[in-house]
PyMOL Python script that loads the backbone (N, CA, C, O; Angstrom):
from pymol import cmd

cmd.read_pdbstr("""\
ATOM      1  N   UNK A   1       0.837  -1.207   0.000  1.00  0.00           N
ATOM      2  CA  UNK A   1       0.000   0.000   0.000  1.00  0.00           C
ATOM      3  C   UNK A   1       0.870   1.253   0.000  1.00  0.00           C
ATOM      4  O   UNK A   1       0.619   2.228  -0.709  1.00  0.00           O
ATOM      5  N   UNK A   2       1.797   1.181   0.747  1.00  0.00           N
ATOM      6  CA  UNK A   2       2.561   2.305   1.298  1.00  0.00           C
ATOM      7  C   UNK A   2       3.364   2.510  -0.351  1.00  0.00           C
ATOM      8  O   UNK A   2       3.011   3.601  -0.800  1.00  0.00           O
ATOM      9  N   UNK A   3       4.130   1.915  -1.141  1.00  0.00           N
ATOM     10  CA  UNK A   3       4.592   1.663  -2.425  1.00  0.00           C
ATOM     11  C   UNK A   3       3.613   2.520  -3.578  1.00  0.00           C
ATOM     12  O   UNK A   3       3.958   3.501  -4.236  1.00  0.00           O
ATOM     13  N   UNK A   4       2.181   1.756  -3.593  1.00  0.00           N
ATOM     14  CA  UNK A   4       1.291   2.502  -4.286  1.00  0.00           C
ATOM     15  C   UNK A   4       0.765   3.740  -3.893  1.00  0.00           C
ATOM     16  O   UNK A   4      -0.058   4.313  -4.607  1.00  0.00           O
ATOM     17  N   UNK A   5       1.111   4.161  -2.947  1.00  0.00           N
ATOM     18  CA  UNK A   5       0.498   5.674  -2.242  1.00  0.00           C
ATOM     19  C   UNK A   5       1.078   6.426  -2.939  1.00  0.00           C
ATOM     20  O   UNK A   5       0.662   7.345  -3.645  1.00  0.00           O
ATOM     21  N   UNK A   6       2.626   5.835  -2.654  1.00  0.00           N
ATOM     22  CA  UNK A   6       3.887   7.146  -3.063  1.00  0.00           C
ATOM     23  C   UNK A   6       3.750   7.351  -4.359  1.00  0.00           C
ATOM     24  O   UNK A   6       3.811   8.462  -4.885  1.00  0.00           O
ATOM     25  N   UNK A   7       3.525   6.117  -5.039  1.00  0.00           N
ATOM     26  CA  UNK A   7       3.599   6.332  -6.492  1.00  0.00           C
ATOM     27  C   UNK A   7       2.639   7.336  -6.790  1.00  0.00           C
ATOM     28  O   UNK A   7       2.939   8.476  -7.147  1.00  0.00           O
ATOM     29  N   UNK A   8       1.550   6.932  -6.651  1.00  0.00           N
ATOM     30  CA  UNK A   8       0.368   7.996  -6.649  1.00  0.00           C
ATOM     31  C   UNK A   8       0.644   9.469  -6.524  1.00  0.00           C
ATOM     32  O   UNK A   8       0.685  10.250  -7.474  1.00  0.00           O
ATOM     33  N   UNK A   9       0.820   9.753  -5.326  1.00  0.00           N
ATOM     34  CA  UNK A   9       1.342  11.195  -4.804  1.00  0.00           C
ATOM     35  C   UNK A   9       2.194  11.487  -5.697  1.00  0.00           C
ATOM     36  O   UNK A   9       2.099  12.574  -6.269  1.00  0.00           O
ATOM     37  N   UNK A  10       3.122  10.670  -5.988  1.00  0.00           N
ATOM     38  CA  UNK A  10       4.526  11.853  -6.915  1.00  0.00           C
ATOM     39  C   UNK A  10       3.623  11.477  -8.297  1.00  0.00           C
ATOM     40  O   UNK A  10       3.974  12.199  -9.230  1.00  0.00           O
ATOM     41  N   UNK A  11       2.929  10.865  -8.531  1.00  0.00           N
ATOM     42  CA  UNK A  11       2.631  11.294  -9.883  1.00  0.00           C
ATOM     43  C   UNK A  11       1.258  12.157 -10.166  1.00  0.00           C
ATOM     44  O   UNK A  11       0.678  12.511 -11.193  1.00  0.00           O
ATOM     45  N   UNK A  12       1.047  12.305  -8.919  1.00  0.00           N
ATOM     46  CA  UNK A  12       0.042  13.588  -9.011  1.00  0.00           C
ATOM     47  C   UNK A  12       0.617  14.652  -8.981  1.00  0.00           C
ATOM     48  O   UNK A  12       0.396  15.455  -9.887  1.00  0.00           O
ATOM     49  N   UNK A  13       1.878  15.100  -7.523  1.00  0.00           N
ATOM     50  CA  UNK A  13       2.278  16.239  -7.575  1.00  0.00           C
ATOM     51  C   UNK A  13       3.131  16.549  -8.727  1.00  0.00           C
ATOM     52  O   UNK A  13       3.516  17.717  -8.775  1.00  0.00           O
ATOM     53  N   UNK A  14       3.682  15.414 -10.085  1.00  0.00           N
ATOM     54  CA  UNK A  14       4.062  15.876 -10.980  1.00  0.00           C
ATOM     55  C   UNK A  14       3.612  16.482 -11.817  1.00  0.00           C
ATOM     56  O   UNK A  14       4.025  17.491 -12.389  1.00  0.00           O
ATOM     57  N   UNK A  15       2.277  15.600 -12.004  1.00  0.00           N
ATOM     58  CA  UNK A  15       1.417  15.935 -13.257  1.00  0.00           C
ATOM     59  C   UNK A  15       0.995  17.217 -12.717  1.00  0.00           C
ATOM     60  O   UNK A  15       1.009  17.931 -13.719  1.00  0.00           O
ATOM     61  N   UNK A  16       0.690  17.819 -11.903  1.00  0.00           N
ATOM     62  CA  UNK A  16       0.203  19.121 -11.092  1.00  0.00           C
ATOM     63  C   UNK A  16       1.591  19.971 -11.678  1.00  0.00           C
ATOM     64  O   UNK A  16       1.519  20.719 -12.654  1.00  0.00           O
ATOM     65  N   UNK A  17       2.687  19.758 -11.016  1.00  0.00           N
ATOM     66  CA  UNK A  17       3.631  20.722 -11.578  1.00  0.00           C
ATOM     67  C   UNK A  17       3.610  20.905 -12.824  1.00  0.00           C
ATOM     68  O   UNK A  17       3.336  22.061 -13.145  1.00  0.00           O
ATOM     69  N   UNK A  18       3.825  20.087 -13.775  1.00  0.00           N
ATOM     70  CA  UNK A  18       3.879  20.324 -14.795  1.00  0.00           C
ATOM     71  C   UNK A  18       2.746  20.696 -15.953  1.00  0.00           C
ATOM     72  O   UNK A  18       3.121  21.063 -17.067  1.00  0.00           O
ATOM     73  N   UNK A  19       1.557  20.596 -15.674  1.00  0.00           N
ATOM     74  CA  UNK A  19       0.684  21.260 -16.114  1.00  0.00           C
ATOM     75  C   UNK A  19       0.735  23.092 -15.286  1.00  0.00           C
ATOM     76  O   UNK A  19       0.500  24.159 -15.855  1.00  0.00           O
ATOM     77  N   UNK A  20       1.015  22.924 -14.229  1.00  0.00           N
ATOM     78  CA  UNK A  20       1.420  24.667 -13.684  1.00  0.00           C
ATOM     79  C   UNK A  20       2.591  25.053 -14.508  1.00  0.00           C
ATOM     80  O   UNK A  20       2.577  26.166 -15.035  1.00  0.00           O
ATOM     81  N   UNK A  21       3.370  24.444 -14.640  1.00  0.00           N
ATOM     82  CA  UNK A  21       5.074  25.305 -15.451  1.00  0.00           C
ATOM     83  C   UNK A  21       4.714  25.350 -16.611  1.00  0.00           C
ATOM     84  O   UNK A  21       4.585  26.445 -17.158  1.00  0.00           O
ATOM     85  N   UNK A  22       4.409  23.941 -17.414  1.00  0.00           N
ATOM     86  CA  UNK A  22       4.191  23.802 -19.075  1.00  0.00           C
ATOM     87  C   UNK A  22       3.766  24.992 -19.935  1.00  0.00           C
ATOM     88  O   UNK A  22       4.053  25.370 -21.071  1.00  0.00           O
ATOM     89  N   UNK A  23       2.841  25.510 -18.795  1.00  0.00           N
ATOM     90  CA  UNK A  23       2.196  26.804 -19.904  1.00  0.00           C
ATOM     91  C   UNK A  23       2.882  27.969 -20.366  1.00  0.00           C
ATOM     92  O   UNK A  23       2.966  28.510 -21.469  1.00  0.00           O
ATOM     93  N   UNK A  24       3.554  28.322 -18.735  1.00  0.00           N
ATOM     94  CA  UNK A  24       4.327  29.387 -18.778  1.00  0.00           C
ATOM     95  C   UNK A  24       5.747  28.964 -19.924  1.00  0.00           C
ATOM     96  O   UNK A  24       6.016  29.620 -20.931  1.00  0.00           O
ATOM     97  N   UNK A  25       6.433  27.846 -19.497  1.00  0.00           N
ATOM     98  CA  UNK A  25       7.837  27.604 -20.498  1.00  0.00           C
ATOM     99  C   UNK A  25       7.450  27.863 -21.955  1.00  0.00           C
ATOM    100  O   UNK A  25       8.144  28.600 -22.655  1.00  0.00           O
ATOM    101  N   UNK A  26       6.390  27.287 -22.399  1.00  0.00           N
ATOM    102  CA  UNK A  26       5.777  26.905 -23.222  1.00  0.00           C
ATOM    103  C   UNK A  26       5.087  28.170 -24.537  1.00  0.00           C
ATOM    104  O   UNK A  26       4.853  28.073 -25.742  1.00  0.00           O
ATOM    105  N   UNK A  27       4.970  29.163 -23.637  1.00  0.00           N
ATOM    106  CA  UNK A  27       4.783  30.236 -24.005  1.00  0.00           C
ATOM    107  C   UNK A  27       5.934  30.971 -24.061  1.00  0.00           C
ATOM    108  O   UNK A  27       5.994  31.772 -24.993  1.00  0.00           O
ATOM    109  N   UNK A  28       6.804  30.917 -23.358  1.00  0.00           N
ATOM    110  CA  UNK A  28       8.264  31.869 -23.321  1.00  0.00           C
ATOM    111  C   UNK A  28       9.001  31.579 -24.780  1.00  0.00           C
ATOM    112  O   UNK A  28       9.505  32.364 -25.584  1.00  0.00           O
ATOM    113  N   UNK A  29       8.811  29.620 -24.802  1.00  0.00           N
ATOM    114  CA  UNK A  29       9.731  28.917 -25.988  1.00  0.00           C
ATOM    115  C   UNK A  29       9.484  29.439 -27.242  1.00  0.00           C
ATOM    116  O   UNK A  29      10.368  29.504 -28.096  1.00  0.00           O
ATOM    117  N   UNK A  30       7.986  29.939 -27.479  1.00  0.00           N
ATOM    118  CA  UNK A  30       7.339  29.685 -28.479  1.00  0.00           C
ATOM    119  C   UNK A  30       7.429  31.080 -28.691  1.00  0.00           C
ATOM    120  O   UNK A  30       7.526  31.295 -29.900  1.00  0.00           O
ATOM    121  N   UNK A  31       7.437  32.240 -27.939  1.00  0.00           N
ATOM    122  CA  UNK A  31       8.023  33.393 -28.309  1.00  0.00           C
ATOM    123  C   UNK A  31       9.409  34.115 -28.357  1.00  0.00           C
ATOM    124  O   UNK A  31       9.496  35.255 -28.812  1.00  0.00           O
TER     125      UNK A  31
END
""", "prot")
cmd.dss("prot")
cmd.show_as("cartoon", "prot")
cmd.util.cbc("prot")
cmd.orient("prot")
């Protein structure tokens, strides 16, 4: 359980980060 939690969590708080940064980089790159 403890294995699948973590996984969970870091791949939420990733997908969270990176939908928050993506836009901004994303827009900087592209201009």
């Amino acid at each position: 359980m403890s294995k699948k939690s973590g996984f969970l969590v870091g791949a939420l708080v990733g997908a969270a980060a990176a939908l928050f940064f993506a836009p901004k980089k994303g827009s900087e790159m592209r201009e």
